[in-house]
VMD Tcl script that builds the backbone (N, CA, C; Angstrom):
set m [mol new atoms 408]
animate dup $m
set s [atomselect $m all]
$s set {name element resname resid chain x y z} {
  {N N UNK 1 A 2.097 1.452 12.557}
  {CA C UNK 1 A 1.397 1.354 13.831}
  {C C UNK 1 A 2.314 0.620 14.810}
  {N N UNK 2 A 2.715 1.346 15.988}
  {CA C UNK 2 A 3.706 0.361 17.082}
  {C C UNK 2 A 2.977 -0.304 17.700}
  {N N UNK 3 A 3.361 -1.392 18.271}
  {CA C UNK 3 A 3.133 -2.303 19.185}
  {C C UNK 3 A 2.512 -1.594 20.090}
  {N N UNK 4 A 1.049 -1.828 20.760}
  {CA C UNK 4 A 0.969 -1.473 21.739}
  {C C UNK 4 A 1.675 -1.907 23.207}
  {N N UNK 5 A 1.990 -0.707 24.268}
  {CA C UNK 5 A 2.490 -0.999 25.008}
  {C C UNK 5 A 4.167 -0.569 24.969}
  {N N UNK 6 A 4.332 -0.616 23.562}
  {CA C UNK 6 A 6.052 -0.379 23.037}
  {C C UNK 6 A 5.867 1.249 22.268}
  {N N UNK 7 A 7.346 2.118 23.510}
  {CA C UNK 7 A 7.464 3.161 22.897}
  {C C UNK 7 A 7.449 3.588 21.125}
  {N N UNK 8 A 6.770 4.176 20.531}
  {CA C UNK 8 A 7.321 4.012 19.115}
  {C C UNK 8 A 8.317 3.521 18.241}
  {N N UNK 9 A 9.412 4.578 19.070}
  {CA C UNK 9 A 10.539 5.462 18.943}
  {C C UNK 9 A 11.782 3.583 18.970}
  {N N UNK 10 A 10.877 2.610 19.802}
  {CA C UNK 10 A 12.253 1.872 19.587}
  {C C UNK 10 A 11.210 0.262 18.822}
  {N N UNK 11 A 9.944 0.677 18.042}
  {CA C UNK 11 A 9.759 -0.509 17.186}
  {C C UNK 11 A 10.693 -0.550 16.008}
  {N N UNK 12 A 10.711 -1.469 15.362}
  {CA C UNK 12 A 11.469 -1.175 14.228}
  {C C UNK 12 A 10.026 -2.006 12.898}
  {N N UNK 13 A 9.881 -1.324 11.737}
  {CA C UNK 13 A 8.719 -1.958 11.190}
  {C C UNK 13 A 9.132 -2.089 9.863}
  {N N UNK 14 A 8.149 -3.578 9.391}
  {CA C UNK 14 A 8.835 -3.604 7.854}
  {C C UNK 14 A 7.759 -4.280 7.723}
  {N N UNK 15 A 7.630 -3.918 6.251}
  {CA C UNK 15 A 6.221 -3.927 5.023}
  {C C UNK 15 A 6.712 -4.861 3.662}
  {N N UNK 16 A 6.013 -5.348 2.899}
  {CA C UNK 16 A 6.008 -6.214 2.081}
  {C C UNK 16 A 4.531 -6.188 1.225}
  {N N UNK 17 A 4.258 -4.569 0.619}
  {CA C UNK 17 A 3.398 -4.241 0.088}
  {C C UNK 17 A 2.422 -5.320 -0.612}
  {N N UNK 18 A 3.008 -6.025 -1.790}
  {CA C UNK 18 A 2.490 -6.759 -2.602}
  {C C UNK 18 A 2.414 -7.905 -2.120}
  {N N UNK 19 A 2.586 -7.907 -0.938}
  {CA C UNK 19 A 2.424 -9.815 -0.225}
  {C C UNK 19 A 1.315 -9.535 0.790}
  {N N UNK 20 A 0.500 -8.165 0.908}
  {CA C UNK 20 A 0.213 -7.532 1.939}
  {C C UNK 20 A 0.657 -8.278 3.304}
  {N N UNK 21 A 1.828 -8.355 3.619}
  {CA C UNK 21 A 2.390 -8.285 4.900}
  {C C UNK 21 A 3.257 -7.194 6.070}
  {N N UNK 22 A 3.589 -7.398 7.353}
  {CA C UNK 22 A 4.404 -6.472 7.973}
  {C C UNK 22 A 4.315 -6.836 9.261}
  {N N UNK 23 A 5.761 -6.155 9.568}
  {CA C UNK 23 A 6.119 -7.083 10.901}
  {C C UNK 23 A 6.597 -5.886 11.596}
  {N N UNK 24 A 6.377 -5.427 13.062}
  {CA C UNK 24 A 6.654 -4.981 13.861}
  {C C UNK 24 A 7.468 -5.559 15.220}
  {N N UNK 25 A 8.601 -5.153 15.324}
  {CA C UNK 25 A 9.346 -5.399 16.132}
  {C C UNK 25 A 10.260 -4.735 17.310}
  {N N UNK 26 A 10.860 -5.299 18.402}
  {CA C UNK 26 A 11.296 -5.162 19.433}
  {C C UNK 26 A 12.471 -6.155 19.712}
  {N N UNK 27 A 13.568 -5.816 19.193}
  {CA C UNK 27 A 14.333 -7.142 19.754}
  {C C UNK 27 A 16.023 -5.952 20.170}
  {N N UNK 28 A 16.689 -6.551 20.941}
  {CA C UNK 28 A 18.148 -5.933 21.156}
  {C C UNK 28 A 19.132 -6.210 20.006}
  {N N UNK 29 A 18.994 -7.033 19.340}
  {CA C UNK 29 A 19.695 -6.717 17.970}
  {C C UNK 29 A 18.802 -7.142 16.563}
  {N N UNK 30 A 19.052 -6.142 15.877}
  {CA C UNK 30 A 18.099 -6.621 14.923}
  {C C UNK 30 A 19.047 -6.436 13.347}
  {N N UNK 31 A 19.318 -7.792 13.163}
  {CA C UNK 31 A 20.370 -7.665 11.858}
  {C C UNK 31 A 19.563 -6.399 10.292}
  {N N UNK 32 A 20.688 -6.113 9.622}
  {CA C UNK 32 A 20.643 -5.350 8.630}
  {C C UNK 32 A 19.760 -6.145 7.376}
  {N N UNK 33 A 20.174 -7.264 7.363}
  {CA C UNK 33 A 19.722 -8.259 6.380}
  {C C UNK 33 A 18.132 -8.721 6.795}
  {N N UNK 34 A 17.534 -7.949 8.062}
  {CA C UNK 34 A 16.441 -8.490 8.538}
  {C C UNK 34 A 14.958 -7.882 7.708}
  {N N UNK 35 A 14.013 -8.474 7.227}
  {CA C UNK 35 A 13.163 -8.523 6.217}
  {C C UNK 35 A 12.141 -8.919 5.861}
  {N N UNK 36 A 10.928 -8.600 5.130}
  {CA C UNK 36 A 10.317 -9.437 4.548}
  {C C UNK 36 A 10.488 -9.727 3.171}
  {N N UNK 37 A 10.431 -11.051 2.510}
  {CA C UNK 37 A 9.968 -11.672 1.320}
  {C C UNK 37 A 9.321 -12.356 1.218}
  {N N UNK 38 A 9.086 -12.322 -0.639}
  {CA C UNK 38 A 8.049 -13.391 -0.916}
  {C C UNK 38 A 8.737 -15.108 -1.044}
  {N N UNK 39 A 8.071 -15.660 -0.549}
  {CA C UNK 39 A 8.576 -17.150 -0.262}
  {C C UNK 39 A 8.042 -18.444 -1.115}
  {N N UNK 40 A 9.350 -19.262 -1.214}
  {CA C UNK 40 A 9.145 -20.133 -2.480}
  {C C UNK 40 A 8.050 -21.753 -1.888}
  {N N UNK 41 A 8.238 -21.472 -0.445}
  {CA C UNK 41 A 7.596 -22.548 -0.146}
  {C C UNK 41 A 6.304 -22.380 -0.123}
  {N N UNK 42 A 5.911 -24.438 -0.320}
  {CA C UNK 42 A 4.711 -24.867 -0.805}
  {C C UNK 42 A 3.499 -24.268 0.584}
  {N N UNK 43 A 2.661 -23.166 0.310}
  {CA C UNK 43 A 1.817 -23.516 1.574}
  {C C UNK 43 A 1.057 -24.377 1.404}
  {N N UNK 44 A 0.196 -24.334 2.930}
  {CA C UNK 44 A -0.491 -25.551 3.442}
  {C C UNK 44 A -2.139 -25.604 2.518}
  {N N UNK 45 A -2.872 -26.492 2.610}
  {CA C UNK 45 A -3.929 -26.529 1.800}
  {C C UNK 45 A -5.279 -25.365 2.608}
  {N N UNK 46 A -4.696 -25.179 3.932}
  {CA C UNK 46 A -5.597 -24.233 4.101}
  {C C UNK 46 A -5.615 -22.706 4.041}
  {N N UNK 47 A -4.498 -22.556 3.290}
  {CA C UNK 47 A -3.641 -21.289 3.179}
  {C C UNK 47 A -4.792 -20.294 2.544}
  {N N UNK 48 A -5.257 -18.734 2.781}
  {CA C UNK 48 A -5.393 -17.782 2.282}
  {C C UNK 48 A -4.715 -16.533 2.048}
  {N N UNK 49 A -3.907 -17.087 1.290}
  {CA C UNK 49 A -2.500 -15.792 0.922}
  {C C UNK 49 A -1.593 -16.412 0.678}
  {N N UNK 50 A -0.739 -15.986 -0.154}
  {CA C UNK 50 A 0.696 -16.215 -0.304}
  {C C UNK 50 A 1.473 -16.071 0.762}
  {N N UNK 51 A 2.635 -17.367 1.150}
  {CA C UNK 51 A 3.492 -17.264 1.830}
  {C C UNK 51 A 4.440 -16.256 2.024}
  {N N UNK 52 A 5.068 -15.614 2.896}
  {CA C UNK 52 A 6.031 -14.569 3.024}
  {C C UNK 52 A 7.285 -15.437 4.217}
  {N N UNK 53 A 8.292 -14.763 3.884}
  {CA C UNK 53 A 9.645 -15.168 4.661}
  {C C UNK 53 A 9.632 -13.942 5.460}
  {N N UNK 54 A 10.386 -14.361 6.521}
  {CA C UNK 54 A 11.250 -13.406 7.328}
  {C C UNK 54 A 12.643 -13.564 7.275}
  {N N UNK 55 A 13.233 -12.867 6.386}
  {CA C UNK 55 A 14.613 -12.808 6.169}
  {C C UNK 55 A 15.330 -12.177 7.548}
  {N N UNK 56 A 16.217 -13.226 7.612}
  {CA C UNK 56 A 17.465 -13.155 8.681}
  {C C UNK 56 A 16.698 -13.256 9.989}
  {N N UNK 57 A 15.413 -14.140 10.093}
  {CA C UNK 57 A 14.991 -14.276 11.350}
  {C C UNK 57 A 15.747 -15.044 12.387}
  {N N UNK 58 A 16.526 -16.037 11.757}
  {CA C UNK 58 A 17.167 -16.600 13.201}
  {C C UNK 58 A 18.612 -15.854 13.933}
  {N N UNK 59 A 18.315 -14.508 12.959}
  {CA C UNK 59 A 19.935 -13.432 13.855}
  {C C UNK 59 A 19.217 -12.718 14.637}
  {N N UNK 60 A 17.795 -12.614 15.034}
  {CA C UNK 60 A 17.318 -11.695 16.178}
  {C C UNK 60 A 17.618 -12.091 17.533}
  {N N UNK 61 A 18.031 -10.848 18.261}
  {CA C UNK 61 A 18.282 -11.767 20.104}
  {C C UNK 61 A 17.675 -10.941 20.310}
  {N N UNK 62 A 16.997 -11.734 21.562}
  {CA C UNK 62 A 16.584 -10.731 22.444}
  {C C UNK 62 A 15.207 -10.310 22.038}
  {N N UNK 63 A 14.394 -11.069 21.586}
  {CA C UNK 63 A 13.203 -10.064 21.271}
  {C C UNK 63 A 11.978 -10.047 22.234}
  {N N UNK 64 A 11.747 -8.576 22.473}
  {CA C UNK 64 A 10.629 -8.716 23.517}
  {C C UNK 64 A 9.296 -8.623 22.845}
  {N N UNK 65 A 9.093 -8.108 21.659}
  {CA C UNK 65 A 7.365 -8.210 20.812}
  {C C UNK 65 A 7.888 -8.383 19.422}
  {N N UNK 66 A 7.120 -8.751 18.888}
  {CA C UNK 66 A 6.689 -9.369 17.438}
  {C C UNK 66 A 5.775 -9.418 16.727}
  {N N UNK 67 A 5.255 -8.167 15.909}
  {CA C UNK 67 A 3.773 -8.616 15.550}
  {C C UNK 67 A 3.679 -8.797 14.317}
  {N N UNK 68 A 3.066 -9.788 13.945}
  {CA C UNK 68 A 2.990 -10.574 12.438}
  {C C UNK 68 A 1.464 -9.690 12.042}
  {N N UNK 69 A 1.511 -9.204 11.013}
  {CA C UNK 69 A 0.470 -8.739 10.052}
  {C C UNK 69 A 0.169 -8.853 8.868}
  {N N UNK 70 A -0.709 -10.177 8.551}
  {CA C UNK 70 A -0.924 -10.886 7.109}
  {C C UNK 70 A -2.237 -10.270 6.644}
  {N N UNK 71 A -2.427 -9.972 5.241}
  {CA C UNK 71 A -3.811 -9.753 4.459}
  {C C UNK 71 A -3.774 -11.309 4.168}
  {N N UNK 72 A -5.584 -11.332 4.593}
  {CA C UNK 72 A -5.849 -12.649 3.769}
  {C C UNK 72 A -6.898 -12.550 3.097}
  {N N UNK 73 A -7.824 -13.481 1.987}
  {CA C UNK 73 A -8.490 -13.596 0.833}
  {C C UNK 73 A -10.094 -14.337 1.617}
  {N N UNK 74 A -10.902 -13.290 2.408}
  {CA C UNK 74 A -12.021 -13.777 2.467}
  {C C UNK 74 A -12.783 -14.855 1.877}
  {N N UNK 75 A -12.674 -14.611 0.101}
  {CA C UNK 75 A -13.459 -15.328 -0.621}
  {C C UNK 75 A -12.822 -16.625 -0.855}
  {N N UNK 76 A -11.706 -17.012 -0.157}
  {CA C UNK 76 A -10.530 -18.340 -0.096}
  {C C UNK 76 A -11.413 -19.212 0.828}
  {N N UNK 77 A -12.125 -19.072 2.375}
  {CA C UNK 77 A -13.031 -19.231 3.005}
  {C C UNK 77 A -13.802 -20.569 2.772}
  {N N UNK 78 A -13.698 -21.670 3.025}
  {CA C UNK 78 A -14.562 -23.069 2.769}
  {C C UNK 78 A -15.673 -22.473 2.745}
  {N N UNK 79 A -16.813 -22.628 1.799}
  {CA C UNK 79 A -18.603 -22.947 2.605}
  {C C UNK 79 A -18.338 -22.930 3.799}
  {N N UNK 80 A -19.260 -22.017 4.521}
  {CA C UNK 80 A -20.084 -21.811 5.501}
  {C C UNK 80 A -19.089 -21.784 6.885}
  {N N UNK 81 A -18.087 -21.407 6.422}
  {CA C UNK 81 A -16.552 -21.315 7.537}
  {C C UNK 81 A -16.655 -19.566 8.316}
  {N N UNK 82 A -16.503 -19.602 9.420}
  {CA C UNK 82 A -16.793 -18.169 9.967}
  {C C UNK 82 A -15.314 -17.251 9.764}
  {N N UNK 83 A -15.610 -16.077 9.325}
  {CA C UNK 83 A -14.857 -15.369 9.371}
  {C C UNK 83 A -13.763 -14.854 10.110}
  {N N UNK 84 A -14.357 -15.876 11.239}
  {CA C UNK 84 A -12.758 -14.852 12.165}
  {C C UNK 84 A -12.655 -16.178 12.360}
  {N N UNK 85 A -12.569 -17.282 11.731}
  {CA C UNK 85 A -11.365 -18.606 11.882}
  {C C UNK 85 A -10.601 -18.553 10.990}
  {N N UNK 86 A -9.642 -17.672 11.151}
  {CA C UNK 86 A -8.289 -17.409 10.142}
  {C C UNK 86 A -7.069 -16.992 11.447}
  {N N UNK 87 A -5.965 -17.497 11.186}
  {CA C UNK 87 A -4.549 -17.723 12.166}
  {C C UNK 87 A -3.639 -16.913 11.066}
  {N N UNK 88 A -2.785 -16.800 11.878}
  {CA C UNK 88 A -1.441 -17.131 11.252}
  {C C UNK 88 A -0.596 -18.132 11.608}
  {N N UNK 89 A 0.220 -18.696 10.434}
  {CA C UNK 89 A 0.594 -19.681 10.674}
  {C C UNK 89 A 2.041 -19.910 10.274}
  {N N UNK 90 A 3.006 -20.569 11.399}
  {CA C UNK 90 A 4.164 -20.827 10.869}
  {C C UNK 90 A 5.016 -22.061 10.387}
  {N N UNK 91 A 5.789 -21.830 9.267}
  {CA C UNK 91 A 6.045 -23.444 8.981}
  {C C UNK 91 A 7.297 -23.611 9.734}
  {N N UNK 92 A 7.158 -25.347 10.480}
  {CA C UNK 92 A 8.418 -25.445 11.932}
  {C C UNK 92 A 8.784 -26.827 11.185}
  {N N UNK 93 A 9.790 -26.721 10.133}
  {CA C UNK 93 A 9.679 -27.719 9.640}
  {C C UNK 93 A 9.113 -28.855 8.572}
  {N N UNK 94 A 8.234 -30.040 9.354}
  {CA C UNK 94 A 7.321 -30.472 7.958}
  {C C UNK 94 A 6.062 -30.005 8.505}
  {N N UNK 95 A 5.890 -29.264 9.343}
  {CA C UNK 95 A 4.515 -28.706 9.515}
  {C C UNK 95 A 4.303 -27.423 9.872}
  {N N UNK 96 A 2.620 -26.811 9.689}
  {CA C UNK 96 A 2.416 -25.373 9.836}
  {C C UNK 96 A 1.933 -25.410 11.025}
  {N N UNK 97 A 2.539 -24.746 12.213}
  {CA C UNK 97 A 2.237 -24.460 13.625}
  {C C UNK 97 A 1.316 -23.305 13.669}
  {N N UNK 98 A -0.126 -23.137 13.990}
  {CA C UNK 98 A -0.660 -22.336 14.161}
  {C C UNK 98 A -0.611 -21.093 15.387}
  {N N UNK 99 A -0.957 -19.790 15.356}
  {CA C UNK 99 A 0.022 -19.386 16.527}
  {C C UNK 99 A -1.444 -18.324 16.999}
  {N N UNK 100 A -1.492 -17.919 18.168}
  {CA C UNK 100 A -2.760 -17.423 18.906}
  {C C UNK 100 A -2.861 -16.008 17.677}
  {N N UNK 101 A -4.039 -15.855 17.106}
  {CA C UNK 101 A -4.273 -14.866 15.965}
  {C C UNK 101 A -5.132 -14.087 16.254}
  {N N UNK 102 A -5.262 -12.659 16.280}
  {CA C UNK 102 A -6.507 -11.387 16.446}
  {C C UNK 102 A -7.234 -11.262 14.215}
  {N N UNK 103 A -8.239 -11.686 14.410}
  {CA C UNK 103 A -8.591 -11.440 13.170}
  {C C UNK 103 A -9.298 -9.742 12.827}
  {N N UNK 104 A -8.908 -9.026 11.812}
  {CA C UNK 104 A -9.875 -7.775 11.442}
  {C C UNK 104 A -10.756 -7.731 10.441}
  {N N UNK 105 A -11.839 -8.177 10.702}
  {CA C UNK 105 A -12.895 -8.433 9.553}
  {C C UNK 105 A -12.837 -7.146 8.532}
  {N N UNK 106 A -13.035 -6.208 9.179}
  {CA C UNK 106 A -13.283 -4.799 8.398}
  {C C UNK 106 A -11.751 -4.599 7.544}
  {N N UNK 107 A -10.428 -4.641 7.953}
  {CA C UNK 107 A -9.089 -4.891 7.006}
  {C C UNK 107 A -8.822 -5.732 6.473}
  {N N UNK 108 A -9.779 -7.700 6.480}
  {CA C UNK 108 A -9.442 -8.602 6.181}
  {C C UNK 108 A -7.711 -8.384 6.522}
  {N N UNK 109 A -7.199 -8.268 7.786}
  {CA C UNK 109 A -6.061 -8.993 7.846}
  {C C UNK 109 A -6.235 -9.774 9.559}
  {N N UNK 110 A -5.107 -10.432 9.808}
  {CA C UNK 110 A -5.133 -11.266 10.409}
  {C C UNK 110 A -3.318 -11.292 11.240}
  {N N UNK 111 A -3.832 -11.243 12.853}
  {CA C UNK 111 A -2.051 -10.491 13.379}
  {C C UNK 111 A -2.004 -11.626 14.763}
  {N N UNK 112 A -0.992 -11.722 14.803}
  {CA C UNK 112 A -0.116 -12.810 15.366}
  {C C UNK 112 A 1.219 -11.739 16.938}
  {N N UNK 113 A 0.552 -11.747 17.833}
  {CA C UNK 113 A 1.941 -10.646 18.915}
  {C C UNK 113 A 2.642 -12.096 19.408}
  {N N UNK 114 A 3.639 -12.208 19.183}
  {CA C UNK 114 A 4.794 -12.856 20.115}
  {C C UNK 114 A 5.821 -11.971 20.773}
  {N N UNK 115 A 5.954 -12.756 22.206}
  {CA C UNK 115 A 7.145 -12.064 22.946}
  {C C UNK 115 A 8.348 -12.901 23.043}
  {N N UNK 116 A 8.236 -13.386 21.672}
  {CA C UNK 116 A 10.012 -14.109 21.502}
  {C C UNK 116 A 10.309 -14.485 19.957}
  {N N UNK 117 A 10.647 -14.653 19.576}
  {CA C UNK 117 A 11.059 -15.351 18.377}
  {C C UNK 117 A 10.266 -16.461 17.690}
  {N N UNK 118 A 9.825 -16.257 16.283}
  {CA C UNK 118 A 8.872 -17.150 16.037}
  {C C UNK 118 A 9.662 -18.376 15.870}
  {N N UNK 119 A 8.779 -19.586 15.673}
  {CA C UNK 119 A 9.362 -20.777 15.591}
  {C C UNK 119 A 9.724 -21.320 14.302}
  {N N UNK 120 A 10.005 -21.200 13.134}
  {CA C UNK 120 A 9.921 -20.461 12.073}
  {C C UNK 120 A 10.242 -19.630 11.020}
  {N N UNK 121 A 10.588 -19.249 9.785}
  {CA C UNK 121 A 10.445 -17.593 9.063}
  {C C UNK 121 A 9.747 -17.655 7.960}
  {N N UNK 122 A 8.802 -18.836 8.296}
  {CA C UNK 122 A 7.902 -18.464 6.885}
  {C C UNK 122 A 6.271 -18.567 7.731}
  {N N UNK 123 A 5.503 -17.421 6.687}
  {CA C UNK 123 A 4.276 -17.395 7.774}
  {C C UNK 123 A 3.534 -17.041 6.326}
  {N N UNK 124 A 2.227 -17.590 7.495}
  {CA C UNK 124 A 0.884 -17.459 6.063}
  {C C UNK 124 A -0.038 -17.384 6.805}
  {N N UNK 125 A -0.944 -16.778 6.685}
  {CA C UNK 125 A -2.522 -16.522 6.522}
  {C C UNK 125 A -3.474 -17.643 6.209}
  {N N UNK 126 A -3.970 -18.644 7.480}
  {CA C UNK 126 A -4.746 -19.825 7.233}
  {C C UNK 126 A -6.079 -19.842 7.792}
  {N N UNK 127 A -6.663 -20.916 7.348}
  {CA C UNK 127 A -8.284 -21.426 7.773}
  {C C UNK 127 A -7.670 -22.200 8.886}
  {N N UNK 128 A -8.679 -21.883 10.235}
  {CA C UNK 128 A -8.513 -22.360 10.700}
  {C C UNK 128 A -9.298 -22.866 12.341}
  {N N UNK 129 A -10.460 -23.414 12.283}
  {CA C UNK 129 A -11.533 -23.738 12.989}
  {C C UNK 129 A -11.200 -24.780 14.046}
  {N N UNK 130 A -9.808 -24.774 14.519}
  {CA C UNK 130 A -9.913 -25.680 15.599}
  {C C UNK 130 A -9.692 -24.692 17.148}
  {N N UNK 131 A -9.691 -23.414 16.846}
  {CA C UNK 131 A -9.130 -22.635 17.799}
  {C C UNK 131 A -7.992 -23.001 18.824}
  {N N UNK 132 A -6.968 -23.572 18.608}
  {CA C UNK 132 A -6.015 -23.776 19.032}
  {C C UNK 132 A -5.034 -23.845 18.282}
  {N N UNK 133 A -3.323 -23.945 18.853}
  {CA C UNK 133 A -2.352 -23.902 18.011}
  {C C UNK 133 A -2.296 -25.833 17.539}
  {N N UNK 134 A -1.933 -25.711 16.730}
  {CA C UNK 134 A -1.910 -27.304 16.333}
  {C C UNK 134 A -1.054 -27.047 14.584}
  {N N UNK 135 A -0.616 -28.339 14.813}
  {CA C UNK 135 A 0.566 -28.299 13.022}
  {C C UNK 135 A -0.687 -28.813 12.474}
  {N N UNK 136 A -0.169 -28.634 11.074}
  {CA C UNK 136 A -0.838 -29.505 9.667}
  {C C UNK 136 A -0.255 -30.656 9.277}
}
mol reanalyze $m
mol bondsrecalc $m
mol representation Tube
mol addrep $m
């Protein structure tokens, strides 16, 4: 699925079946080595899903869209927590920066559009009821 707004023909898209992740992109160079994996770091305690990397994220220039697309684990969900308070979230360091998130109840996934470079290359699928971006 391209970016809305972005000709097909110049997204470039990558999947990470078993992490259910995928990233759609727009940037003027986009390295060979550029990717998703599964990632060794610790997520955060409000995490629903396994962490994923973005391999060779800090060789992108130039990027005009970005869309992060995480599956996350409904039944992960605190008591009585609403369903569409789930983010995506990136780790900037010693903390997870939460980033403006569209939730899909009916796909349980959860998508993240930036028009630059995340802050970041590891992202996860979190709880997250403060509706704003804020670290952990």
């Amino acid at each position: 699925m391209a970016i809305p707004g972005y000709d097909a023909s110049t997204v470039a898209e990558y999947t990470l079946e078993h992490a259910g992740a995928r990233v759609d992109l727009v940037a003027n160079v986009v390295p060979e080595a550029f990717g998703l994996a599964q990632s060794d770091s610790e997520p955060p305690s409000t995490a629903l899903g396994e962490p994923v990397d973005l391999v060779a994220c800090d060789e992108l220039r130039a990027v005009e869209a970005l869309r992060l697309v995480l599956d996350y684990d409904p039944t992960a969900l605190p008591p009585g927590a609403s369903p569409t308070d789930v983010a995506v979230a990136v780790e900037t360091g010693d903390e997870w920066q939460r980033l403006h998130s569209a939730v899909d109840l009916e796909d349980t996934t959860v998508t993240a559009v930036l028009n630059e470079q995340p802050p970041g290359s590891t992202v996860v699928a979190v709880y997250d009821d403060r509706g704003e971006e804020t670290g952990e």
